[in-house]
NUTOR-317519 format. One record per residue (C-alpha): residue in three letters; x, y, z; residue number from 1. Coordinates in pm, whole numbers, plus 50000, padded with zeros to 5 digits. Example, Ala and Ser with C-alpha at 12.3 -4.5 7.8 and 13.67 -1.06 7.14 Angstrom:
# residues 2
<node res="ALA" x="51230" y="49550" z="50780" n="1"/>
<node res="SER" x="51367" y="49894" z="50714" n="2"/>
***
This chain:
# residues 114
<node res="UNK" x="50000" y="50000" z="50000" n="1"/>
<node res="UNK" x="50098" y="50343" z="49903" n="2"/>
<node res="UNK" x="50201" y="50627" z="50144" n="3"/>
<node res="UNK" x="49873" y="50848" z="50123" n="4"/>
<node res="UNK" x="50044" y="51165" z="50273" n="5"/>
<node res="UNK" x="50297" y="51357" z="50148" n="6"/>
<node res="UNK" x="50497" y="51621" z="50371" n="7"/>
<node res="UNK" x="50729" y="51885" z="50198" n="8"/>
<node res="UNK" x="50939" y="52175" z="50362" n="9"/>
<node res="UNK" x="50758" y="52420" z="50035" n="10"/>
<node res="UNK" x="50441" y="52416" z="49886" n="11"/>
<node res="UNK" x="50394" y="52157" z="49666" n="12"/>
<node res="UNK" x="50155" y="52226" z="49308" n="13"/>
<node res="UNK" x="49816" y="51982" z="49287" n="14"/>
<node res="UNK" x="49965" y="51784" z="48980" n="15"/>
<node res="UNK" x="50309" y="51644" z="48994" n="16"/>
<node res="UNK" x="50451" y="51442" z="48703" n="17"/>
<node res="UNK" x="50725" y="51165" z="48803" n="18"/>
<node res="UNK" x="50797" y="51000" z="48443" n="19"/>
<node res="UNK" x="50455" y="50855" z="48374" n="20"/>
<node res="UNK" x="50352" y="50866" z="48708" n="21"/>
<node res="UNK" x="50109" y="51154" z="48858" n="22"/>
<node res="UNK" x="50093" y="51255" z="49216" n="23"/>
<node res="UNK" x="49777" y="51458" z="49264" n="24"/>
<node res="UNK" x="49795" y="51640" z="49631" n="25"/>
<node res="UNK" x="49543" y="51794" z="49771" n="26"/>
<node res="UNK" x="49391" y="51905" z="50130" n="27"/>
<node res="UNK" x="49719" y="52098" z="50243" n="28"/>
<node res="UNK" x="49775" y="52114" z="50573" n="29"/>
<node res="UNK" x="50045" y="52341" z="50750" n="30"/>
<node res="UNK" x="50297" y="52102" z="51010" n="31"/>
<node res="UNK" x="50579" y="52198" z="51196" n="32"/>
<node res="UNK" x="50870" y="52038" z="51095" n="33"/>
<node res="UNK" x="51175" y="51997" z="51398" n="34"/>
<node res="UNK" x="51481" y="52124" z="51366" n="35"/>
<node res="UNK" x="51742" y="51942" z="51384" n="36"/>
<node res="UNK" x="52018" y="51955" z="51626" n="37"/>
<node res="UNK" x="52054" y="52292" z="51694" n="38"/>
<node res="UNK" x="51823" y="52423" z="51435" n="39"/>
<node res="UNK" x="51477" y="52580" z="51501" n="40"/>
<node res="UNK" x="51175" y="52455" z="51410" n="41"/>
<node res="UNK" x="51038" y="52548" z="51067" n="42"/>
<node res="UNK" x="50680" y="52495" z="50879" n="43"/>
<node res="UNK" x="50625" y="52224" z="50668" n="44"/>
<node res="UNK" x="50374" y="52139" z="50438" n="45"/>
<node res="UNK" x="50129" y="51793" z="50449" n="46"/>
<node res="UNK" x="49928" y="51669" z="50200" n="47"/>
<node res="UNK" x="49698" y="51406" z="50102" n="48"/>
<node res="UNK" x="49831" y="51215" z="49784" n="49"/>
<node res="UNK" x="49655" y="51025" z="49495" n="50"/>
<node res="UNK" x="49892" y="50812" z="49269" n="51"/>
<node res="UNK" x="49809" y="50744" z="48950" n="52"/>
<node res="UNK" x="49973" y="50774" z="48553" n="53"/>
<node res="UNK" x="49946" y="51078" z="48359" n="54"/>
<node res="UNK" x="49752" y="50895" z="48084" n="55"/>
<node res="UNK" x="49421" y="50799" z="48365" n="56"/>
<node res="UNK" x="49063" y="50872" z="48237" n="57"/>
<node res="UNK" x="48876" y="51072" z="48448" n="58"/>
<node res="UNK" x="48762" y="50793" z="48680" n="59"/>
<node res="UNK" x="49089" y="50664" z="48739" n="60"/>
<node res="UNK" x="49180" y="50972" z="48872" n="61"/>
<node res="UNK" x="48919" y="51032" z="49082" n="62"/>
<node res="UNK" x="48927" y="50713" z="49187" n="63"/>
<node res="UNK" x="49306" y="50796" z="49309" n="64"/>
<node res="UNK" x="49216" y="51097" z="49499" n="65"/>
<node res="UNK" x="48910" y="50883" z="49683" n="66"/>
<node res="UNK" x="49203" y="50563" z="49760" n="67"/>
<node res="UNK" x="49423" y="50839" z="49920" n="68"/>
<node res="UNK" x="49126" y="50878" z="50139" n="69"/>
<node res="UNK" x="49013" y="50591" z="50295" n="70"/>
<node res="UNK" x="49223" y="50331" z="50426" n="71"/>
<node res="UNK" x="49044" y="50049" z="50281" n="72"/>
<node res="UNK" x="48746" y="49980" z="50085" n="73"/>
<node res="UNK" x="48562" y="49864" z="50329" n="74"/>
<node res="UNK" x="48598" y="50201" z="50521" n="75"/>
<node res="UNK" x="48476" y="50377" z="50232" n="76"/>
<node res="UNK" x="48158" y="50138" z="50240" n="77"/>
<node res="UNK" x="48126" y="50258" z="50587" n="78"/>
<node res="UNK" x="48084" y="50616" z="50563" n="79"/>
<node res="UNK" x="47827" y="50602" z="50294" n="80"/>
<node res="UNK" x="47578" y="50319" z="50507" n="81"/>
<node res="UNK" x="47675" y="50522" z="50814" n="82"/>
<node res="UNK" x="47458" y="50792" z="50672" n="83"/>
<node res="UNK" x="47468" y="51191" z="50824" n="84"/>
<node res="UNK" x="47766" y="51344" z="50838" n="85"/>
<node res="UNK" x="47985" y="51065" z="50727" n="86"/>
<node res="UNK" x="47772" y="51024" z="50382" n="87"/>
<node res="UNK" x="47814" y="51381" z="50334" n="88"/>
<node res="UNK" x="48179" y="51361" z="50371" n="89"/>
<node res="UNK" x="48229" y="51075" z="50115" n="90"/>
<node res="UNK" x="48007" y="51296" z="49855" n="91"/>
<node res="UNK" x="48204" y="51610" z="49910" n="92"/>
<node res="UNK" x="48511" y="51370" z="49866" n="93"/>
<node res="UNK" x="48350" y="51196" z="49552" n="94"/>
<node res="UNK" x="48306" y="51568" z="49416" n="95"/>
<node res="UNK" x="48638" y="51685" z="49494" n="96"/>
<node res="UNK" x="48779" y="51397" z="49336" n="97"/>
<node res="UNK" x="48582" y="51479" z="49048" n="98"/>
<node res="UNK" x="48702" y="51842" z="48994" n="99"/>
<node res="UNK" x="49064" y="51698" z="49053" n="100"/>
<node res="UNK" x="49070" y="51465" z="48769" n="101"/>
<node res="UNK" x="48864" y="51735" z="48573" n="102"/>
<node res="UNK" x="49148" y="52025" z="48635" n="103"/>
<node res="UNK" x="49411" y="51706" z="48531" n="104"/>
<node res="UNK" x="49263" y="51648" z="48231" n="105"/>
<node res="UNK" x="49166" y="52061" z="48120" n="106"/>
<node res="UNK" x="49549" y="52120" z="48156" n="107"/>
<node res="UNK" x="49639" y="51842" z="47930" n="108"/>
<node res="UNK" x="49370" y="51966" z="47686" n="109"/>
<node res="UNK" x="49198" y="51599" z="47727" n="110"/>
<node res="UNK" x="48843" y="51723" z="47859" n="111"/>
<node res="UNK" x="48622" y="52001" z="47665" n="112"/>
<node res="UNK" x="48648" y="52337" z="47896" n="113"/>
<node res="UNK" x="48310" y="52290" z="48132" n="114"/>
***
């Protein structure tokens, strides 16, 4: 299983190209990095990663930005029959993960400009 966070001492763009491979990081979060010996603390940068390859459809993508969010599939499952505020969360995810893969595929020139 893939790491699903990535931390960075900079900001970090949405879409990052490794060869074929595409990181898609989202949800940034600011951390505090330590020092080390004798240094001071700094602030760092976390963020939740999707892996896929830069040639994905659009629901391979989003389906990378939804694996980066749940640790299994079965705690996916469990969000949406837990209902209330968990449901809601999975179907602000799911739309998120939409308008990920959407921005993806715009800059590539692969999807019609919505």
């Amino acid at each position: 299983m893939r790491k699903t966070t990535t931390d960075s001492p900079s900001p970090l763009s949405t879409y990052e190209v490794l060869g074929t491979n595409l990181r898609i990081h989202f949800e940034e979060e600011l951390i505090t990095i330590a020092g080390e010996a004798g240094e001071s603390d700094r602030t760092g940068y976390r963020y939740k990663t999707g892996y896929s390859v830069v040639t994905a459809n659009r629901d391979e993508l989003a389906e990378a930005v939804i694996r980066a969010s749940y640790s299994t599939y079965g705690a996916e499952i469990a969000c949406i029959q837990n209902g209330g505020a968990d449901q809601e969360a999975h179907q602000q995810r799911r739309a998120q993960a939409k308008a990920l893969a959407d921005g993806w595929l715009l800059s590539r020139g692969r999807l019609a400009a919505l």
